[in-house]
C-alpha positions in Angstrom: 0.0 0.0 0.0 1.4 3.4 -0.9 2.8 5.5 2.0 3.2 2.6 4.2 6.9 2.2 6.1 6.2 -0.8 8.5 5.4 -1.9 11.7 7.1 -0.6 14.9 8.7 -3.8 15.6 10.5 -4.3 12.0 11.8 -0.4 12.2 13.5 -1.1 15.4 17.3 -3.1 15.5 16.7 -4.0 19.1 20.0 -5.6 20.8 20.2 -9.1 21.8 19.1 -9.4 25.8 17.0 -5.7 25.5 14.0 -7.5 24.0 12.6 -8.2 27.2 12.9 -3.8 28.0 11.6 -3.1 25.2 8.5 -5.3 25.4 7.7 -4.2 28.2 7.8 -0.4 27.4 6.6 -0.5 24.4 3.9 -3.7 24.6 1.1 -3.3 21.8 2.9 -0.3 20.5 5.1 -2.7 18.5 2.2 -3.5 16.2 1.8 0.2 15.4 1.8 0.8 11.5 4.1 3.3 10.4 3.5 5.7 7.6 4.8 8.9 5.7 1.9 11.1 5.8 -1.5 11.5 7.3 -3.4 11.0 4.1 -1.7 8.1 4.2 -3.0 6.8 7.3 -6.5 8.0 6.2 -6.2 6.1 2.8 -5.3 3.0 5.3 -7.6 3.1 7.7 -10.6 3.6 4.9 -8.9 0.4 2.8 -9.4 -1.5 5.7 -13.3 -0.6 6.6 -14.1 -1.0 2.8 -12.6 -4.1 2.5 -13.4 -5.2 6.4 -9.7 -6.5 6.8 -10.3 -5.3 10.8 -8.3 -2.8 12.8 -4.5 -1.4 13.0 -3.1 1.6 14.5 -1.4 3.9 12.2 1.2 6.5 13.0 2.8 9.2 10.6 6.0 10.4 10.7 5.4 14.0 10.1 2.8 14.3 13.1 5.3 12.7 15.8 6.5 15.5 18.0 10.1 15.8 18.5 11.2 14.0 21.8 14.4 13.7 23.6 15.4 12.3 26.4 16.4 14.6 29.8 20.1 14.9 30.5 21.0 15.1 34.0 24.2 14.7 35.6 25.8 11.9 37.5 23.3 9.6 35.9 25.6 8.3 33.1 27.2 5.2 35.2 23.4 4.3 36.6 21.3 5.4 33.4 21.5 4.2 29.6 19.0 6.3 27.6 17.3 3.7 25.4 17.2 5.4 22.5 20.8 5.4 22.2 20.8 1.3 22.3 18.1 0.8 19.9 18.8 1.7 16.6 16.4 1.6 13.2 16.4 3.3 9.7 13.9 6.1 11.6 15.7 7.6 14.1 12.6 10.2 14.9 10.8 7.4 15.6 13.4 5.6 18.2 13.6 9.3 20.1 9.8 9.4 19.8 9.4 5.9 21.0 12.2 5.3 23.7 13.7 9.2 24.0 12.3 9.7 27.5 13.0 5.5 28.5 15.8 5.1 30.4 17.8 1.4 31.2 18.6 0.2 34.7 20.3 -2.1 36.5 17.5 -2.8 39.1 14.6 -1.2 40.7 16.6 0.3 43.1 18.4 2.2 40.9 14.8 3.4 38.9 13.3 4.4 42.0 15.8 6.6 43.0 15.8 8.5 39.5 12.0 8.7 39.7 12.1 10.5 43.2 14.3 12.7 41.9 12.6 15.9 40.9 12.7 18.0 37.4 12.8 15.1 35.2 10.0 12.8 33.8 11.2 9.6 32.3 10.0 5.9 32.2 12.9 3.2 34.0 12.7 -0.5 32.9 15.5 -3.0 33.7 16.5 -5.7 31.6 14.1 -8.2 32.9 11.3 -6.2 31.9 10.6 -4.6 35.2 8.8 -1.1 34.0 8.4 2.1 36.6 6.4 4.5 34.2 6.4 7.9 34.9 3.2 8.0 36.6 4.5 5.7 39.1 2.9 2.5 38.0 5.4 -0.4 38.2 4.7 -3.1 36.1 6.9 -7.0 36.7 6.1 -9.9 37.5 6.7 -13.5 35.7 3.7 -14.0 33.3 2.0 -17.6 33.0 3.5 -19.2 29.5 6.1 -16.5 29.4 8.5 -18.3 27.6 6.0 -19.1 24.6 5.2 -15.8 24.9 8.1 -14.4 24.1 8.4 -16.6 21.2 5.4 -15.6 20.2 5.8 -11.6 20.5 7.4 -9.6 17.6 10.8 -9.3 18.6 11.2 -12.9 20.0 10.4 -14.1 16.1 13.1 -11.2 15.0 15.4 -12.8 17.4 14.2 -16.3 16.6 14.6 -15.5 12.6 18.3 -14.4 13.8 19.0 -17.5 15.7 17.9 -19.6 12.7 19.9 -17.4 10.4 22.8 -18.6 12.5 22.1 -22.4 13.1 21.4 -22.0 9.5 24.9 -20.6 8.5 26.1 -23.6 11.2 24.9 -26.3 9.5 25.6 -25.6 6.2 29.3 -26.0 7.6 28.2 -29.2 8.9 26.8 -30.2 5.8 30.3 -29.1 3.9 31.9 -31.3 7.0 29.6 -34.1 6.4 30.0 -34.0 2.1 33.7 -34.0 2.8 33.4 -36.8 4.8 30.6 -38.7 2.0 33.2 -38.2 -0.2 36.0 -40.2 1.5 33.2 -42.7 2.1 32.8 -42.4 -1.4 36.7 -43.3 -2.3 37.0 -45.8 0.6 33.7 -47.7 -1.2 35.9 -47.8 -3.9 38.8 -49.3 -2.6 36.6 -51.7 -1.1 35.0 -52.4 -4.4 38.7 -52.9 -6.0 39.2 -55.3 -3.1 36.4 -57.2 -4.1 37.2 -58.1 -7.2 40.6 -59.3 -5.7 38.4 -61.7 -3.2 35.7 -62.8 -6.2 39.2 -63.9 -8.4 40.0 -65.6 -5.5 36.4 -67.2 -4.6 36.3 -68.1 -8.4 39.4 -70.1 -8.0 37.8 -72.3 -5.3 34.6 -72.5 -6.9 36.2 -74.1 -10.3 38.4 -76.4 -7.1 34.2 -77.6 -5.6 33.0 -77.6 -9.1 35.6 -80.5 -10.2 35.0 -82.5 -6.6 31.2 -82.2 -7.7 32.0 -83.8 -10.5 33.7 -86.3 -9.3 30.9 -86.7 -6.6 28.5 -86.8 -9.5 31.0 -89.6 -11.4 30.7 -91.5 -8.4 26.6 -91.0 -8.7 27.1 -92.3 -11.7 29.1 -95.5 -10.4 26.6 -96.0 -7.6 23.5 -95.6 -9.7 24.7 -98.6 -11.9 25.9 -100.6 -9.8 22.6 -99.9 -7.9 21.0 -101.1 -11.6 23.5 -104.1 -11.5 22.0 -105.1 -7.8 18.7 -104.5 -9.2 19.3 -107.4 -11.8 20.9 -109.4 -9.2 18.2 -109.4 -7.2 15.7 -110.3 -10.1 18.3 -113.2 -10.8 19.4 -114.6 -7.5 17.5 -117.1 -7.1 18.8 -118.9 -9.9 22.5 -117.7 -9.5 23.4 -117.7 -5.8 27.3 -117.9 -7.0 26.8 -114.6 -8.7 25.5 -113.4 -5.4 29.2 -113.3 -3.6 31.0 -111.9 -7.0 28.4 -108.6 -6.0 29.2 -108.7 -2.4 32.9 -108.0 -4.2 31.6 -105.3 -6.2 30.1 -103.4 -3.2 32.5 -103.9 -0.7 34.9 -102.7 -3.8 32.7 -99.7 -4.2 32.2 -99.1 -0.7 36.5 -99.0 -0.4 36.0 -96.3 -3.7 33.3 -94.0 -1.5 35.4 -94.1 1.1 38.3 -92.8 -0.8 35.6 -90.4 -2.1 34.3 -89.3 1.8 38.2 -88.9 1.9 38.4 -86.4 -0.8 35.2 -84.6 0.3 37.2 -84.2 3.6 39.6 -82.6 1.9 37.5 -80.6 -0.5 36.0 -79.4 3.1 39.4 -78.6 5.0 40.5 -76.4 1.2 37.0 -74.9 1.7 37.7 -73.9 5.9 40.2 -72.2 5.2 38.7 -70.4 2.5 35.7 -69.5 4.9 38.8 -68.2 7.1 40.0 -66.2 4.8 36.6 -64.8 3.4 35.6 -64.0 6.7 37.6 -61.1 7.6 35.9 -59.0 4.8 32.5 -60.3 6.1 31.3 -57.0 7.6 32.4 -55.2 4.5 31.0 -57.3 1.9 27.8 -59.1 2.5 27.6 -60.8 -0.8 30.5 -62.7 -0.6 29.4 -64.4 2.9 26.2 -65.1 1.0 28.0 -66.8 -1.8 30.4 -68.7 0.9 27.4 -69.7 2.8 25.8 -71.1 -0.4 29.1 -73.2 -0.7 28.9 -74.9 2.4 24.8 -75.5 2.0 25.9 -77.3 -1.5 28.7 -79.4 0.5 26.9 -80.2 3.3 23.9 -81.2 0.9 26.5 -83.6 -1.0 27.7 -84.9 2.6 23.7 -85.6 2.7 23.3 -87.0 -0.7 26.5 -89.2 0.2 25.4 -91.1 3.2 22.0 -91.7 2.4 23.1 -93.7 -1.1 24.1 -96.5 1.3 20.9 -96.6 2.6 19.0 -96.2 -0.8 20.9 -99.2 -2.1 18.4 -101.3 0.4 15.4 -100.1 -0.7 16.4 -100.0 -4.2 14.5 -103.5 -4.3 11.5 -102.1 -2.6 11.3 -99.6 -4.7 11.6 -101.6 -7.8 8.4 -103.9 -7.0 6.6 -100.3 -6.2 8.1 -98.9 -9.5 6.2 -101.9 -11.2 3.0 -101.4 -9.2 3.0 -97.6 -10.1 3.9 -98.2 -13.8 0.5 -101.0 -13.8 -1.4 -98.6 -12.1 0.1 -95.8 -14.2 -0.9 -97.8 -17.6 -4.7 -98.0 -15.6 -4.6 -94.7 -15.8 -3.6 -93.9 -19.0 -6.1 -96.1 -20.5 -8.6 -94.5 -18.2 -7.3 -90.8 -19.6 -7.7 -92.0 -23.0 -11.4 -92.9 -22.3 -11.5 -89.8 -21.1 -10.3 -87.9 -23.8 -13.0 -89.7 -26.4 -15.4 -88.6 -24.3 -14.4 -85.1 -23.9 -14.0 -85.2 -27.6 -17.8 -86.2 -28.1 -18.7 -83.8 -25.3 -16.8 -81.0 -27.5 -18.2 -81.6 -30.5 -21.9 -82.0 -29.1 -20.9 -78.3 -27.5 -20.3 -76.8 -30.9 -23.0 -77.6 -32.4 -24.9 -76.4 -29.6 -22.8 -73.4 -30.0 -23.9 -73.4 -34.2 -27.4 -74.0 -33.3 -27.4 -71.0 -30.4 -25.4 -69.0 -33.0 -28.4 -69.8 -35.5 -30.9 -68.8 -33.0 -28.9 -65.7 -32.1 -28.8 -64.6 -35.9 -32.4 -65.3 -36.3 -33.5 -63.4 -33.2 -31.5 -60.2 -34.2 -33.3 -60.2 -37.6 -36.6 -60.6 -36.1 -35.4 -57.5 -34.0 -34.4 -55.5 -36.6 -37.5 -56.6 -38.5 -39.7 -55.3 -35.6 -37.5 -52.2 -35.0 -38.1 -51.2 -38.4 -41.7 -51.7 -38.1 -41.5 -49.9 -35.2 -40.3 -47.2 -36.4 -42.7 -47.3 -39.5 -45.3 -47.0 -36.8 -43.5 -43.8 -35.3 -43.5 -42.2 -38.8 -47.1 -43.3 -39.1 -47.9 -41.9 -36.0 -46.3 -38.6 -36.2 -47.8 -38.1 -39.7 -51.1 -38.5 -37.8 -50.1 -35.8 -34.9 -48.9 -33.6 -37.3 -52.6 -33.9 -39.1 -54.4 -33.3 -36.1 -52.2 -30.3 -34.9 -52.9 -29.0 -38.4 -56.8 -29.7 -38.3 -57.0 -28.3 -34.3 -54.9 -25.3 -36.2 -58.0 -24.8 -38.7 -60.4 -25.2 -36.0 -59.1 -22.3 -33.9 -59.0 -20.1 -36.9 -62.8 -20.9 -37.6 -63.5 -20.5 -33.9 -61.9 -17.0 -34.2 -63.4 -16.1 -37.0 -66.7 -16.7 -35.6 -65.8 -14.7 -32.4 -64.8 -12.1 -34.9 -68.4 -12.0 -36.3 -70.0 -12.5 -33.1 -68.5 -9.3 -32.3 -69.1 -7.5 -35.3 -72.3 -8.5 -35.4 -72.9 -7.2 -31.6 -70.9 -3.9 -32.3 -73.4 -3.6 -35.6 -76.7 -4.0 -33.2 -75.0 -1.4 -30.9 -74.1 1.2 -33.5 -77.7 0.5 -35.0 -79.2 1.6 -31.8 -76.7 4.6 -31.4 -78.2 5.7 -35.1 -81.7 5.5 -33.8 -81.3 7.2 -30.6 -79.2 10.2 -32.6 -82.0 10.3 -35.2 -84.8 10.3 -32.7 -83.0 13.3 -30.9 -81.7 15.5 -33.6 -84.7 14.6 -36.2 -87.7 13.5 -34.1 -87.8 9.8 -35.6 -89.8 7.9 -33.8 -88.1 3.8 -34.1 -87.0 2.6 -37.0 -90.3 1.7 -38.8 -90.1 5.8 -39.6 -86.5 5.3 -41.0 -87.9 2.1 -42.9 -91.1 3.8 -44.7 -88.9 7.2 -45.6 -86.4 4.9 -47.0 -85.9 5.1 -51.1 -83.1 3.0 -52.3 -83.4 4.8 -55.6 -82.0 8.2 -53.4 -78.0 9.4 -54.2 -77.1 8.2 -50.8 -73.7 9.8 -51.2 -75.2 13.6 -51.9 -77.7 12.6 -49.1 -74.8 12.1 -47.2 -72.4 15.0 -48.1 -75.6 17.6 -48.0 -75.7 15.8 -44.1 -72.4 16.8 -43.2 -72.2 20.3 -44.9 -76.0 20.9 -42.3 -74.5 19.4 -39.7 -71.2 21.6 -39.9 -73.2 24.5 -40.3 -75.6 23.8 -36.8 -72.0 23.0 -35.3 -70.4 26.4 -36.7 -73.8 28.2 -35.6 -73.3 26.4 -32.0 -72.7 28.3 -28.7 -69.0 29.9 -28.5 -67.0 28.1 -26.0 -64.8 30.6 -24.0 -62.5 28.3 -22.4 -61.5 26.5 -25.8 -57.9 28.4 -26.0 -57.0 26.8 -22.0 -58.8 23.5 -23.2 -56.3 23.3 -26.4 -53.2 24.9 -23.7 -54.1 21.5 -21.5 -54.2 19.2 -24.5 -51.1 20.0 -26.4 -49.7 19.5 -22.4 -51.0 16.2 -22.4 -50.8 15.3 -25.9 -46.0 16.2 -24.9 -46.7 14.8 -21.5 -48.0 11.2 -23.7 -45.5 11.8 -26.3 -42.3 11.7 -23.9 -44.1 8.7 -21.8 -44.4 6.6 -25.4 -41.1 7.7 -26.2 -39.9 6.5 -22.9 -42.1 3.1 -23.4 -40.4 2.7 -27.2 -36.9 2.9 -25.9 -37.6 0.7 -22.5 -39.1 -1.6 -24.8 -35.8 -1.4 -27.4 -33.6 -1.8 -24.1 -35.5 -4.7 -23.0 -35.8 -6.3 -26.2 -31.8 -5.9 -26.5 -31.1 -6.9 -23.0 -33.8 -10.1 -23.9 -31.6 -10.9 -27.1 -28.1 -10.8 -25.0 -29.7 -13.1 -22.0 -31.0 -15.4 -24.6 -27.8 -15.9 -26.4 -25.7 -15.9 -23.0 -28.1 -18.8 -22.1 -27.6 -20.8 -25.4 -24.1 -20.2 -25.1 -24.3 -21.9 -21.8 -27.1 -24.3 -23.0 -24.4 -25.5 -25.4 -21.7 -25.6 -23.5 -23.2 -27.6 -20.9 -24.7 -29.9 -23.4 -21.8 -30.8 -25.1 -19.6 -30.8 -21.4 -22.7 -33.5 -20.1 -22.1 -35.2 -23.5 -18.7 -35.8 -23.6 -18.9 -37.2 -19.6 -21.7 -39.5 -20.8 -19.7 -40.9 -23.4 -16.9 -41.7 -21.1 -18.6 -42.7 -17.9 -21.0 -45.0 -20.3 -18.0 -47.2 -21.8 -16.8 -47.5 -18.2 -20.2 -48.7 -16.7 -20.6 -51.0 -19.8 -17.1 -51.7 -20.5 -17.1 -50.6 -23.9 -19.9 -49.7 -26.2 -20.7 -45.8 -26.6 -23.8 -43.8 -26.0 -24.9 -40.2 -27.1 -27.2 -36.9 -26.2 -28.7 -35.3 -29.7 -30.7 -32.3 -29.8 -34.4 -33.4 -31.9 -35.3 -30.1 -33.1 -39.1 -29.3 -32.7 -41.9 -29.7 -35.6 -42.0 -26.2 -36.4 -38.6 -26.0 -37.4 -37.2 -23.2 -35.0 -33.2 -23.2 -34.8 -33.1 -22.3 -30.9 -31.1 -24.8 -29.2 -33.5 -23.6 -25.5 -36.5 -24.7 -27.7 -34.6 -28.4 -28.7 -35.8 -31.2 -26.9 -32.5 -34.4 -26.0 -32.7 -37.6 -27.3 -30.5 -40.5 -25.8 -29.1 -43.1 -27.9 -26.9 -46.0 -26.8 -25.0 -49.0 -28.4 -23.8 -51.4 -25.4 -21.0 -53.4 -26.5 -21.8 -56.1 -28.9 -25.5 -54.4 -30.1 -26.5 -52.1 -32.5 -27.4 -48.3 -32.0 -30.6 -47.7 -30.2 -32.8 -45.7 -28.3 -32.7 -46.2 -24.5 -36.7 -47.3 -24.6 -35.7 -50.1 -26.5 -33.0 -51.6 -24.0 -33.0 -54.1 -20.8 -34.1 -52.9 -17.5 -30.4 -53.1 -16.3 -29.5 -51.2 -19.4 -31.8 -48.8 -18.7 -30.5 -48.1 -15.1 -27.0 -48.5 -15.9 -27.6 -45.5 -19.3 -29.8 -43.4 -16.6 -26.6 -43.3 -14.0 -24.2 -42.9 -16.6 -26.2 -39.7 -17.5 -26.9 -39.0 -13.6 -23.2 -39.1 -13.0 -22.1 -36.8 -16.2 -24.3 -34.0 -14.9 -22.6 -34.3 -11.6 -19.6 -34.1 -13.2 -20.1 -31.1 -14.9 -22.1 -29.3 -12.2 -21.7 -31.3 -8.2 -24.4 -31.1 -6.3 -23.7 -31.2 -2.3 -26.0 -33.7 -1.7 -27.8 -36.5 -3.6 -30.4 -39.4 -2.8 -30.0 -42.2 -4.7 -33.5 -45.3 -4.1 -32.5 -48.5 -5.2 -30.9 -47.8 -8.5 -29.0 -50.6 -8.0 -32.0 -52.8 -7.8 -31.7 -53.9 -11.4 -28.5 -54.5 -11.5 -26.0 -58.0 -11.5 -23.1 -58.0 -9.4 -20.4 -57.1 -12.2 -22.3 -53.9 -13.3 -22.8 -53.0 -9.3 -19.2 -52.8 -8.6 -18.4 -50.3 -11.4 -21.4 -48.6 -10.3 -19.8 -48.6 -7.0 -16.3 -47.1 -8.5 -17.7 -44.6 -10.5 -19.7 -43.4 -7.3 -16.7 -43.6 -5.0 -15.1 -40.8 -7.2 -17.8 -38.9 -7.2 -18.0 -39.0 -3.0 -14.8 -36.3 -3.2 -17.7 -33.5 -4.2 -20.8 -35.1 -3.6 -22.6 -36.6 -0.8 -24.3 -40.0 -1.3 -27.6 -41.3 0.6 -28.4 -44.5 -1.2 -31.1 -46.7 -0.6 -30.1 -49.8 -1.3 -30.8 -53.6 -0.3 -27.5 -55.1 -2.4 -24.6 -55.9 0.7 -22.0 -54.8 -2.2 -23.2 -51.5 -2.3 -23.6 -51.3 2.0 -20.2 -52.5 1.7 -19.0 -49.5 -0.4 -20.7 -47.3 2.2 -19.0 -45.3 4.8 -21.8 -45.1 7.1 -25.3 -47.9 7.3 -28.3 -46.7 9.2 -31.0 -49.1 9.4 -34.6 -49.3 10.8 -35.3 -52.4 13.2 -38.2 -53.4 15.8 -37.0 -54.7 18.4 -40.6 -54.7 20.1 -43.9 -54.9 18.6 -44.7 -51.5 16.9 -41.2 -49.4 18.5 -38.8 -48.6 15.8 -35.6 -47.9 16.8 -32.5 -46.3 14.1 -28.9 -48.0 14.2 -25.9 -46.2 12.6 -22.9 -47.8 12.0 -19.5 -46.2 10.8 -17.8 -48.7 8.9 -14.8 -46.5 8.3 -14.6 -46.8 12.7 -15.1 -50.9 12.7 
């Protein structure tokens, strides 16, 4: 705002420790606005009761009266003159402030300057202990002092300068704490170069436990056919007992070769210790490679595993044979049973496609006896609005006879009127006794018209021969008054009726401009909120003009048109009762859309509905609850399950309804 300087407390540079003083001195002073001039704090103060922004005091520089403080001496080692400590870009407005506030040590001291005579000063210590000049002495430790002074003016200055400072202190922590991200940085990558060093290394042993698992894995090998061997042993033996002993050889010969393999696992396992020794110091620094080691040692001690129980699978190697033979009978079972299986599945396929063909057929032949019928039904419309339009034109033709008969009615009335006007003039100005007397001097062969002019030159001349009227010149003065006084009045009617008329064309075209605006807003809503209620499919508003032809789009009536996916283009009279719910929400929702409405009271629109077409329903609603507030009526649980709060009605005695609410965001 022009003029304006500031508020006391952002003029004064008030020293750290003083705030306390000057507080206290000064108290709601420090929310005084300052200002340059006086129109200045007029302009203010009539911004802020136009615009009802509340209340301020406002000061101007060039009405403070010059102030300074009272010298006295031997008050300079006791005194400090508070002007002189607080400084500010105004110093007129420091003296004015502070020139007559002097700083003490204590109340002793301020007490003692007080008493003394000739000067008139306010004292206030540094704790805020104030002895004005009147004598009042104002202390005392305030409840929530502390967030009070973080709350006043010059605690936030002070706070702001504190921050200022922790600020500047952190950013040197933050250099402190980059530098040190940086070595992290460098000793990341020396660990990383280190790595590499230890996965060469780890490689190495893997290739070593990669050739001992192969020879584990050739001794597999050994043990599964030999284990083949016993197998046709045992199928043999009771025709060959002397083979018997020759395999008794064989094992004990193979169990001398897995013990030279245990011994080699051994010593695959001490190579592998003291790799886990040496991988172990870098543990804490490198994660992976424990991971890796640890995987190592799982493998070998799976092998160990694998190892020891071969000895005892070699005994139920026969068992397992005869269950091998049971499972590969029962397995044939079953593959014959599969195969009968399959044949029937076949028939059962082919017996579904032709069902499929035959519901295909139907399908076909249904949707031409639909289009059949739509096209007769919409013969039938044309046939029918032929007819309307006929008997709009024939009730046209009877109101103009009906008029015209009201016209002669009245014509005929205004003729019997006049007639008896004529005979009451003739009877007064040419003693005619009823028309009988008109009738018998009638003679159609008479010059009516120089009856008639020879009338009015008479009649002019009894008129000019008439008594004078002396008031004729103020009768014409009134007149010709009246006649301007009408004049300016249908002047004024012509040119309220041209403003009107103009003001009539601007509101109608402002509300066709909206009209068409909103329509094709509402329209492009439907369209999208349609495809998501019907998943696919797209739907329409078109404007039907009306039968007279008129081109205003407030005189249009709306047709809706639909095509759910998978059907043709049709009216909405024409579709499903779910349909028509689902189209009547999609248009319910596009209007709130365009235009929310605070509340809305939806009753059992969901009634029609399956349980797909309810939960998109439910969605589309959900995003409407941001703007709009829902009461729906509803029996469907999917839809009370949506809800954020359920009242219901129950009875729990005979004729005593009682209302429960239940917040299901709370449960």
């Amino acid at each position: 705002m022009a003029g304006v300087v500031g508020t006391v407390a952002d003029l004064l540079e008030v020293p750290t420790g003083l705030e306390p003083a000057v507080e206290a001195v000064l108290g709601d002073r420090l929310q005084w606005v300052i200002v340059e001039r006086f129109e200045h704090a007029r302009g203010a103060l009539a911004y802020l009761e136009r615009e009802r922004a509340g209340a301020a005091t406002l000061v101007s520089l060039e009405t403070l009266a010059p102030d300074s403080h009272a010298e006295s001496a031997g008050d300079e080692g006791e005194i400090i003159w508070a002007d002189r400590l607080v400084g500010g870009p105004r110093p007129e407005l420091v003296r004015h402030l502070l020139g007559r506030v002097g700083v003490v040590a204590h109340l002793d001291v301020a007490e003692r300057l007080w008493r003394r005579p000739g000067i008139v000063a306010t004292y206030v210590t540094r704790a805020g202990e104030v002895l004005s000049s009147s004598g009042a002495l104002t202390g005392g430790r305030r409840q929530n002092e502390g967030q009070a002074n973080d709350h006043s003016l010059l605690g936030r200055k002070r706070a702001l300068r504190q921050l200022s400072e922790e600020l500047g202190d952190l950013a040197l922590q933050a250099e402190e704490q980059l530098g040190r991200l940086r070595a992290l940085d460098r000793e990341v990558e020396s660990l990383r170069g280190r790595q590499e060093i230890l996965q060469v290394s780890v490689h190495a042993q893997e290739t070593a436990r990669l050739t001992g698992e192969k020879d584990i894995e050739a001794a597999h090998r050994e043990t599964e056919r030999v284990l083949r061997h016993l197998e046709t042993l045992q199928t043999e033996g009771r025709q060959l007992e002397g083979e018997a002993s020759t395999a008794r050889r064989e094992l004990e010969a193979l169990e001398e070769r897995m013990a030279l393999v245990t011994t080699r696992e051994s010593d695959i396992e001490q190579e592998m210790t003291s790799l886990r020794s040496g991988l172990e110091v870098d543990q804490v620094e490198e994660g992976s490679i424990v991971a890796q080691a640890t995987a190592c040692r799982v493998d070998l001690a799976t092998v160990l595993e694998r190892v020891e129980a071969l000895g005892r699978e070699i005994d139920s190697l026969s068992e397992i044979g005869v269950e091998c033979g049971v499972r590969l009978e029962e397995a044939s079972n079953r593959r014959s049973q599969l195969l009968e299986r399959r044949e029937e599945l076949a028939r059962e396929q082919a017996r579904t496609d032709e069902r499929a063909r035959e519901v295909g057929a139907e399908r076909d032949r249904k949707e031409r006896e639909v289009a059949v019928l739509a096209e007769e039904h919409a013969r039938r419309l044309d046939d029918r609005q032929a007819t309307e339009s006929a008997m709009r034109e024939a009730h046209r033709d009877l109101d103009g006879l009906i008029s015209r008969i009201h016209e002669l009615d009245l014509k005929e009335t205004e003729g019997r009127v006049r007639r008896e006007e004529l005979l009451q003039e003739a009877g007064r100005r040419h003693a005619v006794d009823g028309a009988e007397m008109l009738l018998a001097a009638h003679d159609s062969a008479r010059d009516f018209e120089g009856v008639k002019t020879r009338y009015e030159e008479l009649g002019a001349k009894l008129e000019g021969m008439g008594p004078v009227n002396l008031v004729a010149d103020d009768e014409y003065r009134e007149l010709q008054e009246r006649l301007e006084f009408l004049r300016s009045q249908h002047d004024d009617l012509v040119q309220s009726m041209k403003d009107l008329d103009r003001a009539l064309r601007g509101m109608t075209r402002t509300a066709q401009e909206r009209f068409q605006e909103a329509f094709e807003e509402i329209n492009r809503h439907f369209a999208k909120i349609f495809q998501r209620l019907f998943e696919g499919g797209r739907a329409e508003l078109r404007m039907v003009p009306p039968e007279e032809g008129e081109d205003d789009p407030l005189e249009l009536g709306v047709e809706l048109m639909a095509q759910p996916r998978g059907k043709r283009l049709q009216a909405v009279t024409l579709m499903s009762g779910g349909e028509r719910a689902l189209t009547g929400l999609a248009l319910l929702f596009a209007i709130f859309y365009y235009r929310p409405s605070p509340f809305c009271v939806l009753d059992e629109v969901d009634a029609p509905l399956d349980d797909a077409n309810i939960h998109r329903f439910i969605r589309v609603l959900r995003e409407l609850c941001s703007q709009t507030q829902f009461v729906v009526i509803t029996h469907n649980r999917k839809t009370m399950e949506a809800a954020d709060v359920l009242y219901g009605v129950t009875m729990q005695e005979p004729g005593l309804s009682r209302l429960v609410s239940v917040k299901l965001t709370d449960a």
